[in-house]
Structures are given as C-alpha cells and as structure tokens.
C-alpha positions as CSV (number, residue, x, y, z in Angstrom):
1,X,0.0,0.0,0.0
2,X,1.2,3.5,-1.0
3,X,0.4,6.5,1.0
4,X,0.7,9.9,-0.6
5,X,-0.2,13.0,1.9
6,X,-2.6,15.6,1.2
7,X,-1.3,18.8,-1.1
8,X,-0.7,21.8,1.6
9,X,-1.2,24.8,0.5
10,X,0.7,28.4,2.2
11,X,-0.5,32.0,1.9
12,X,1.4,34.1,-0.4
13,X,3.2,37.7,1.2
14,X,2.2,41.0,0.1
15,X,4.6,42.3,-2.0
16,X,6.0,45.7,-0.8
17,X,4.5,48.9,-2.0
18,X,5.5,49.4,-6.1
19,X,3.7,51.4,-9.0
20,X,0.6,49.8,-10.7
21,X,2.3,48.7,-13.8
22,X,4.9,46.4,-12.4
23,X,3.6,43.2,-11.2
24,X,5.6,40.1,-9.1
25,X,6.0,36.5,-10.8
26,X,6.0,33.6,-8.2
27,X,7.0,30.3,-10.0
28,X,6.0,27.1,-8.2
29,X,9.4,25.4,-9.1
30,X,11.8,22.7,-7.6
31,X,14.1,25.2,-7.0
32,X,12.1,27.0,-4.6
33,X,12.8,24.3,-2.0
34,X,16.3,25.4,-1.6
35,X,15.8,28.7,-0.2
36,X,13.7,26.9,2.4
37,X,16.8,25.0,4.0
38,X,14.9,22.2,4.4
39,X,15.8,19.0,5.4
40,X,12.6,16.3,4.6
41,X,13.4,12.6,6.1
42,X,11.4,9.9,4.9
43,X,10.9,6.9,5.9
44,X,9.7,4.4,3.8
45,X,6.8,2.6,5.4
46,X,3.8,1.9,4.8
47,X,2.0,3.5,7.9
48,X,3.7,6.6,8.7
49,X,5.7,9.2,6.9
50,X,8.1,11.5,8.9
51,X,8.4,15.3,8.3
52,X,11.6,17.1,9.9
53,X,12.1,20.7,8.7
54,X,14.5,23.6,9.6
55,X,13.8,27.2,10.6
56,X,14.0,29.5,7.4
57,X,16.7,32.0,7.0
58,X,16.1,35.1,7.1
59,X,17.6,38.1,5.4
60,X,18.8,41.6,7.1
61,X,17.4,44.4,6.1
62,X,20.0,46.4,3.2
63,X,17.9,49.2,2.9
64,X,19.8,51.1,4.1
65,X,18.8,54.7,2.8
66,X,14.9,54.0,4.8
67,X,16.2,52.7,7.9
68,X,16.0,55.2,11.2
69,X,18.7,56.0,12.7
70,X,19.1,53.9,15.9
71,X,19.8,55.7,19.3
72,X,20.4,53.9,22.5
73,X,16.8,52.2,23.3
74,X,17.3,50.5,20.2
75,X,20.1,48.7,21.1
76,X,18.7,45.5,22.1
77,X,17.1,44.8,19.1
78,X,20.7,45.8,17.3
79,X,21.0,42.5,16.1
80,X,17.8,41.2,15.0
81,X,17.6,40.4,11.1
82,X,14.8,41.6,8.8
83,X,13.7,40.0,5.8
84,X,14.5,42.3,2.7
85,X,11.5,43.7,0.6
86,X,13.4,42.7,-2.6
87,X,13.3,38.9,-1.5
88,X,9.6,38.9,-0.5
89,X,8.1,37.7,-3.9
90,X,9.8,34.3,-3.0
91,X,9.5,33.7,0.6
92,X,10.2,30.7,2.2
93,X,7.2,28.4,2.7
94,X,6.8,26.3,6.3
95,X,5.7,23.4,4.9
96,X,6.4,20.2,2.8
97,X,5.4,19.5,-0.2
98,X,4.8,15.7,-1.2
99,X,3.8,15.0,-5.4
100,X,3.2,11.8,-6.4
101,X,3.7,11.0,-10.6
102,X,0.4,12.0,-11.4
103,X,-0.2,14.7,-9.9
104,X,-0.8,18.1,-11.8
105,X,1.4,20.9,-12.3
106,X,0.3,23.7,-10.7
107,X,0.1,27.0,-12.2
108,X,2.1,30.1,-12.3
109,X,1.1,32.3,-9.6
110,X,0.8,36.1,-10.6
111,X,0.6,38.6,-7.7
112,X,-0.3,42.5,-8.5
113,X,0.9,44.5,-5.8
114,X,-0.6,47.0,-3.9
115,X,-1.4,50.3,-5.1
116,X,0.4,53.3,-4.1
117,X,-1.1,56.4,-2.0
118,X,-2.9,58.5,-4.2
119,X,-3.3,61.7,-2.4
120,X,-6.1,62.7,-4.6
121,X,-8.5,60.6,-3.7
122,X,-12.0,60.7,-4.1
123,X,-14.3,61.8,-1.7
124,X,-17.3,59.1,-0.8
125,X,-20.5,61.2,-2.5
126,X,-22.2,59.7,-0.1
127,X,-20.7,59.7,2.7
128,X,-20.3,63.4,1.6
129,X,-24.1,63.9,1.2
130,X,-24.9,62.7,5.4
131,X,-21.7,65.1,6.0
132,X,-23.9,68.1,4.9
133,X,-27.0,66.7,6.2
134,X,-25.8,66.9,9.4
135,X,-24.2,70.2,9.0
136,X,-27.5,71.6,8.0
137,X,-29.7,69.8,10.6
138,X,-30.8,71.8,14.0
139,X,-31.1,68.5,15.7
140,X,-26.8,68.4,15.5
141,X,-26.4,72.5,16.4
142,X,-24.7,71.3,19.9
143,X,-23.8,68.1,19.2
144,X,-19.6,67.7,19.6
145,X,-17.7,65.3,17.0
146,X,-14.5,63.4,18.2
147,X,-11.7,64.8,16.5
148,X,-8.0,63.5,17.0
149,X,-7.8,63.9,20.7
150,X,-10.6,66.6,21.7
151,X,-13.8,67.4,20.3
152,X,-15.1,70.0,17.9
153,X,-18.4,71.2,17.2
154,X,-19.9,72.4,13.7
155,X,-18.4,75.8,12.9
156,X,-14.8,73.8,13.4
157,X,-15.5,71.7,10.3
158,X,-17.9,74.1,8.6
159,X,-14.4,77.2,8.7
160,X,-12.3,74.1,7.2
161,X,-14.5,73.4,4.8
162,X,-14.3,76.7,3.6
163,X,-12.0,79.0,1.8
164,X,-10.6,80.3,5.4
165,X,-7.2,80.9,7.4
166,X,-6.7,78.0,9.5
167,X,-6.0,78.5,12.6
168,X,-2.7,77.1,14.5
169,X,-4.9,74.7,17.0
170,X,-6.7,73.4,14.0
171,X,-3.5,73.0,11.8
172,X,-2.0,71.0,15.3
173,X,-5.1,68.7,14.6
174,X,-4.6,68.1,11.2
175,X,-0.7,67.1,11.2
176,X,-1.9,65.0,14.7
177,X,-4.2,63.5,12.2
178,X,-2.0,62.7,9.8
179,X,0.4,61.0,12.2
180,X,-2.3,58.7,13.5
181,X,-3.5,58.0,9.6
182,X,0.3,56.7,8.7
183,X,0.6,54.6,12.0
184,X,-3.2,52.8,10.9
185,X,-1.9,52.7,7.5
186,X,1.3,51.8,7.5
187,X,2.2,50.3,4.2
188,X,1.6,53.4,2.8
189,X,4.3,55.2,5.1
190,X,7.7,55.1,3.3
191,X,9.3,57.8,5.8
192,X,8.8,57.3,9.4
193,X,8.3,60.6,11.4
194,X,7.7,62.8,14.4
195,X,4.8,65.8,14.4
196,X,6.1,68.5,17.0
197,X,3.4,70.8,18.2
198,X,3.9,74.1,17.3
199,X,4.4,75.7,20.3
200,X,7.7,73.7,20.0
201,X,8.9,76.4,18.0
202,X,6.9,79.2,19.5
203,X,8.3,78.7,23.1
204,X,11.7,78.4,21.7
205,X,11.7,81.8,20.0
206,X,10.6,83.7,23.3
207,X,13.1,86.4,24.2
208,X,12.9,84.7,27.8
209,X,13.4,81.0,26.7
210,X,17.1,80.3,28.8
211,X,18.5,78.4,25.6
212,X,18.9,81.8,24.4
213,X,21.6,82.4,27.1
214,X,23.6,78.8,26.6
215,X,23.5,77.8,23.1
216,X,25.0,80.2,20.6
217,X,26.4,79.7,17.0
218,X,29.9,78.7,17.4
219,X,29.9,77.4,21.4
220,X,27.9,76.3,24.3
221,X,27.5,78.0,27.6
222,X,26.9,75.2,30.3
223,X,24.4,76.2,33.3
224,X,27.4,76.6,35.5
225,X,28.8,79.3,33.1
226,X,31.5,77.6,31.5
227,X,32.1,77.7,27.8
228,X,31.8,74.3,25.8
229,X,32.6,73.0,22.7
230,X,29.5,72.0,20.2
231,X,31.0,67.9,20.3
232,X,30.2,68.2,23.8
233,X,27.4,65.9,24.6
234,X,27.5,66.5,28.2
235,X,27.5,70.0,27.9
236,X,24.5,69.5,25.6
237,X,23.1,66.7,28.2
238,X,23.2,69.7,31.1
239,X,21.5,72.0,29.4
240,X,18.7,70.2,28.3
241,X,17.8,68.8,31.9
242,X,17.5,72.2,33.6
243,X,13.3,72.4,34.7
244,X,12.9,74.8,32.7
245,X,13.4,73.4,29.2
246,X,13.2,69.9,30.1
247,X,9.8,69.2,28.4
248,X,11.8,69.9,24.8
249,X,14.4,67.1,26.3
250,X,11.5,64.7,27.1
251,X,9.5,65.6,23.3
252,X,12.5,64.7,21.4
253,X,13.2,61.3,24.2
254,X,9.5,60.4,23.2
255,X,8.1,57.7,24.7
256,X,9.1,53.6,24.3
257,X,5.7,52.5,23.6
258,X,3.6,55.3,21.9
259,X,5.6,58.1,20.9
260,X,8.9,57.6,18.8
261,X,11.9,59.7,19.6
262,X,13.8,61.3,17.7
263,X,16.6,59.2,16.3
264,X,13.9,56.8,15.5
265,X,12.1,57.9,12.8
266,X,13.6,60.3,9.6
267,X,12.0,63.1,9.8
268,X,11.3,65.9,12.9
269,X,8.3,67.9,11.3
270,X,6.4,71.0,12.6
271,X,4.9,74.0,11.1
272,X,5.3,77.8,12.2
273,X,3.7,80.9,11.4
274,X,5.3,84.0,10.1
275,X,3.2,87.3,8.9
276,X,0.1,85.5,9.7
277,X,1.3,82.7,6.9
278,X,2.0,79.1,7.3
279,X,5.1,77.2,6.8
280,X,5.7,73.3,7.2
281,X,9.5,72.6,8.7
282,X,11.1,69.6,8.3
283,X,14.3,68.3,10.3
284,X,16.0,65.6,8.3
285,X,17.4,63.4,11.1
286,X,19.7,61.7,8.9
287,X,20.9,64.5,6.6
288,X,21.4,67.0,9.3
289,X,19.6,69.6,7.1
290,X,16.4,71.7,8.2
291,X,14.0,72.2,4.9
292,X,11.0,74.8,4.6
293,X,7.9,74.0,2.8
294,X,7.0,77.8,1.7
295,X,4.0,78.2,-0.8
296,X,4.3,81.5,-1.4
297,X,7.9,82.2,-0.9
298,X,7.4,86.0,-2.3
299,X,5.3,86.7,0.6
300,X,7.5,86.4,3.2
301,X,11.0,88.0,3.4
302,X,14.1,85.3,3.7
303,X,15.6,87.7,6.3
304,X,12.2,87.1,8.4
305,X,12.7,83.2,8.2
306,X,16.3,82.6,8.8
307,X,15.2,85.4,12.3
308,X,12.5,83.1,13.1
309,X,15.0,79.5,12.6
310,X,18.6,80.7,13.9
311,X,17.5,79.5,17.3
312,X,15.5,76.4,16.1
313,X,18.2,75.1,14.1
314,X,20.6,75.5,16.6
315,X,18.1,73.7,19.0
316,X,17.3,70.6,16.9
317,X,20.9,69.4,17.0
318,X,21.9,70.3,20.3
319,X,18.9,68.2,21.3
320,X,19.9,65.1,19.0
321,X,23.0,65.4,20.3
322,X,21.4,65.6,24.0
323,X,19.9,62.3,23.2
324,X,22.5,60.6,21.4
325,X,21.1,60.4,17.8
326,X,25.2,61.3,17.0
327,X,26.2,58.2,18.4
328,X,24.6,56.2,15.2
329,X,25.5,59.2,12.1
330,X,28.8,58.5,10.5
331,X,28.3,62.0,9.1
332,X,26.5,64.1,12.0
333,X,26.6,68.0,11.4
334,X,27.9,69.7,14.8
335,X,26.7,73.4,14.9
336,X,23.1,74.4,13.9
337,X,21.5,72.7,11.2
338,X,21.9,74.6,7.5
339,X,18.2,75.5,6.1
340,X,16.6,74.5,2.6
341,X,13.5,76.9,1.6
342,X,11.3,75.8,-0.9
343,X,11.4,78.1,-4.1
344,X,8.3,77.8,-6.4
345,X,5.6,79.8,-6.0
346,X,2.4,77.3,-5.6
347,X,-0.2,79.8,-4.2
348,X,-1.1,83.0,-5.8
349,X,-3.9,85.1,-5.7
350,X,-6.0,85.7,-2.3
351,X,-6.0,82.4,-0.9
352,X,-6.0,81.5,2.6
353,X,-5.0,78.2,2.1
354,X,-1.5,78.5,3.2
355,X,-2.3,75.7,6.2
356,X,-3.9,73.2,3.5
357,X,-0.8,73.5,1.5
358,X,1.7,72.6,4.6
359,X,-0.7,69.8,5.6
360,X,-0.7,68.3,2.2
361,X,3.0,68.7,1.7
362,X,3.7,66.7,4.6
363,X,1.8,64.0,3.6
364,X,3.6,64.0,0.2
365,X,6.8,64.1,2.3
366,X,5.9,60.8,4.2
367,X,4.3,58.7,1.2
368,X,6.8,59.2,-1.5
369,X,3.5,60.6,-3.6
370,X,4.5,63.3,-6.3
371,X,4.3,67.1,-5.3
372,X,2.1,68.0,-8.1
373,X,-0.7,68.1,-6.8
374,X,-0.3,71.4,-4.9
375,X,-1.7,73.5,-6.6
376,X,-5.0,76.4,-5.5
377,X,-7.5,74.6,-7.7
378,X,-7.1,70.9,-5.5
379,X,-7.5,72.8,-2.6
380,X,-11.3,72.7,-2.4
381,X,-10.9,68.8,-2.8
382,X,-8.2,68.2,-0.1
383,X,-9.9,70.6,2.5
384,X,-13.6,68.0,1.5
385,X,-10.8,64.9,2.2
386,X,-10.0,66.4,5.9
387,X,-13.4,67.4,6.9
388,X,-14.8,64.0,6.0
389,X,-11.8,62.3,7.5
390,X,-12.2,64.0,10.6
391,X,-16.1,64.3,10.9
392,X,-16.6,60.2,10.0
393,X,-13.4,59.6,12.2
394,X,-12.0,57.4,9.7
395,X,-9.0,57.0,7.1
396,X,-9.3,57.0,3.4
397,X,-6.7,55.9,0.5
C-alpha cells in the first residue's frame, strides 16, 4: 500500500509597495525548495511518513537609505535580522510539499501589488451627502464630534471646509491626524516621522526661553557658566535637563511604547507661522539639514525666516545630540543645522490656504506621492478629504 499526503497549501506575502504597472511573478518550481533550508526525512513505510524541517533563514534588512537611525533604546534589538522587501516575492514556505507522478502541475502564480497612495483621492459622494445633512440639521447645532484627541463642534468643520485661514490649533489637529493616519496605514508610510506641536517652535523663539543664554552659533555655555565646545554631549546633556526646558528634552526622548523619539524615525516635522502665513518645517534626522515648505515664498522675506530658525536650528541638533542620535551618524553636522526653503511659488492670488498647502506637503513628504498636486484649484478637494476624515473619524486611500 502506498500513502501519498494531502497537497498543503501556504498564503502568499504581500509584496511591498511598487507602482501599478509592475507586477511580481511567483513560479511554483523545484528550485524553490532550496531557499527553504529544508531537510525532509522519509521513511519508507507503509503506515507513517516522517516530516523534519529547519527554521527558514532570514535576510537583514539592506535598505539602508529607509532605515531610522538607531539611538540607545534600540540597542537590544541591534542585532535582529529583517527579511529584505526585494526577497519577498519568493518567501520561504513552512511546509512540505509531497507530489506523487500524477499529480498536476500547478500553475504560475501572478501577484499585483498593492497600489500606491494617491493623495487625490475621491471623496465618498455619499458619505459626503450625510456630512452636509448633518451640518444643515438643527437636531446636530450642539452636538460635539471626536476629533484626533478633543472634540469640535460644527463651525470647526464648517471654517475648514471653507475657503478660510486656518487657525494654529486646527492646523496642530490636522498634522496630529496625519500622524495617526500613517501609524493605521502603515504600508503606505515610506518615511517614518515625528509631528512636533507648534508651540515647539513658538516657546523656543521667546526672548525669555534660557536656551537663548547657553546655546549660541559657534559654542555652548553650560548652566554653570562655562564655555563648551558644540561635540560636547555633556555640555548639551546639562543644558537640556535644567526644569525649565526639560519638556523639549522629554519631546525629542518620546516615549518607548507610543511616541517615537527622535533618532527613530527620519524626519522631525512642525509647522510655524510668520506674517500670519504658514510654513511646514522639516528636520532631516539623517541628513542633518532643516528644509521649509513655503508656498508662497514671495510673501515672506528670507531675512524674516532665517530670524524666526537661527535659534530652532541651533536647538534641533543640540537636542539630538542631547539624546544621542550622534552616536549612530557617521556624518552628523555639529553646529546648527543649515536650512533649505522651498522656491516655487504654488499659491497666488487671495488664498487662505497657506495651512492646507503645509498639511498636504507633509503628507507627500511621508508617502513618497509626487508634489504636483499642490496646486490652488485641489484645494477645495483636499480641504472636503480632511473634513470628511475628521467628521466620520476614519481613514481613506
């Protein structure tokens, strides 16, 4: 008697995030067996046949141009291998496979991977249509609508809607927003980052703020008055801990379970406001460079920006150096961090949409999606996408 077991089938992986037009090819060959490491005994008998397998190998991680940079916390996990996205279409399978003579070929396997972010996507019509049902209705004048981490009641989502300035509590909301969106939709996220509040900025840039009296362009002055070199950490470590100024220390620390810190993700991002006119700021963490989203760059003098950053860009490093981010850069800028403004000229006329513009860039920034869609007439369509994000409480692709 001959005893053949049953076919077992395994689950294929998603393929990593690619454009439409490229597809992945998984053959169902003999060949696939030796990326398994694999070692099938069998023992000829006719009652019982004996499986013994190995653990698969897995492959670090060599991309190294998306990787975080690591800081201390990370240090247990220093060592601990990732499978690379390029070897995914091939992955090796957990089971055995045994095919008697007759059995029939299977077929080639075709997987289409997933589609990338489209930042211009569609708003639900009706979805859209209860949206201004309920804005319209007396019943819902009072009623309050969870939003990120408070609540806001009509007139929030009736001013974003519209063609308004948006205020700096409601532009806090939306990059909070956005950070929550990337962490549920994480396959779409090809740039791990940090929002900052932006009374970050704002309390750094008051006159009274003691950084101003210990970290200046060239040196450091330590809170017991004695000058220090910039490849100090200690220097940068003691200044950072004073009361005063220690919740900047524990933002950029973050927190080991909900809040990433600084050297863990790639980008720092904020946003501050200068003549009453938005601009997004993003601190490359691995590039050591400071760049300024500006949509209308002709509206606001460069002298007024590089006024409202010399003490920002002095604080962002001495802070990763505070924390250790250093430690892991081969090429770590010591001094304030240079600054890269934006250039083109995306918003003309009287818009207000200055805030829209910042929000959207970001989430450009973070998806890899092409900046081309800023321009004033997709602003009615992206400020829809918020409001109906926001008012449903849910996340759309």
């Amino acid at each position: 008697m001959i005893t053949t077991l049953p076919y077992v089938s395994q689950p294929l992986a998603l393929c990593e995030l690619a454009p439409m037009d490229q597809t992945v090819q998984i053959v169902n060959e003999e060949s696939q067996l030796e990326t398994t490491k694999k070692q099938v005994e069998m023992k000829k008998n006719d009652e019982a046949v004996t499986l013994v397998e190995k653990e698969p190998v897995t492959v670090p991680d060599k991309d190294v141009e998306e990787k975080p940079i690591k800081r201390r916390k990370l240090c247990k996990i220093a060592n601990k291998e990732v499978q690379h996205e390029d070897e995914q279409g091939n992955p090796p399978t957990t089971s055995a496979q045994i095919i008697s003579v007759s059995t029939t070929p299977v077929p080639d396997v075709e997987i289409r991977e997933v589609d990338p972010y489209n930042p211009m996507w569609k708003v639900d019509p009706k979805l859209w249509k209860e949206y201004l049902q309920w804005k319209k209705s007396r019943k819902t004048t009072h009623e309050e609508r969870k939003v990120v981490s408070t609540t806001r009641k009509k007139d929030f989502f009736r001013q974003l809607e519209e063609n308004t300035w948006v205020h700096g509590d409601t532009l806090d909301l939306l990059f909070a927003h956005l950070q929550n969106k990337m962490l549920h939709l994480k396959h779409h996220c090809k740039r791990s980052f940090r929002i900052l509040h932006s009374s970050f900025l704002t309390g750094i840039n008051k006159p009274d703020c003691i950084v101003w009296n210990h970290i200046f362009y060239t040196h450091l002055v330590t809170p017991d008055n004695k000058k220090a070199e910039w490849t100090d950490p200690t220097a940068h470590l003691s200044i950072w801990t004073e009361k005063d100024v220690e919740y900047y220390f524990n933002t950029a620390v973050g927190d080991y379970n909900d809040i990433p810190g600084w050297g863990d993700v790639n980008y720092v991002i904020t946003c501050i406001n200068i003549k009453e006119h938005w601009l997004a700021i993003a601190a490359d963490m691995r590039k050591c460079r400071i760049y300024v989203f500006d949509s209308m760059p002709n509206y606001v003098e460069q002298k007024l920006v590089d006024e409202a950053l010399q003490m920002p860009a002095r604080c962002i490093a001495s802070l990763a150096i505070a924390i250790g981010v250093n430690l892991h850069s081969d090429r770590f800028t010591y001094g304030p961090w240079p600054i890269r403004r934006s250039k083109a000229t995306l918003q003309k006329g009287r818009s207000l949409d200055c805030g829209i513009f910042c929000t959207k860039f970001v989430e450009c920034l973070v998806t890899a999606s092409d900046l081309g869609c800023l321009t004033v007439p997709n602003m009615k369509l992206f400020r829809q996408q918020y409001v109906l994000e926001l008012w449903a409480n849910k996340y759309f692709c």
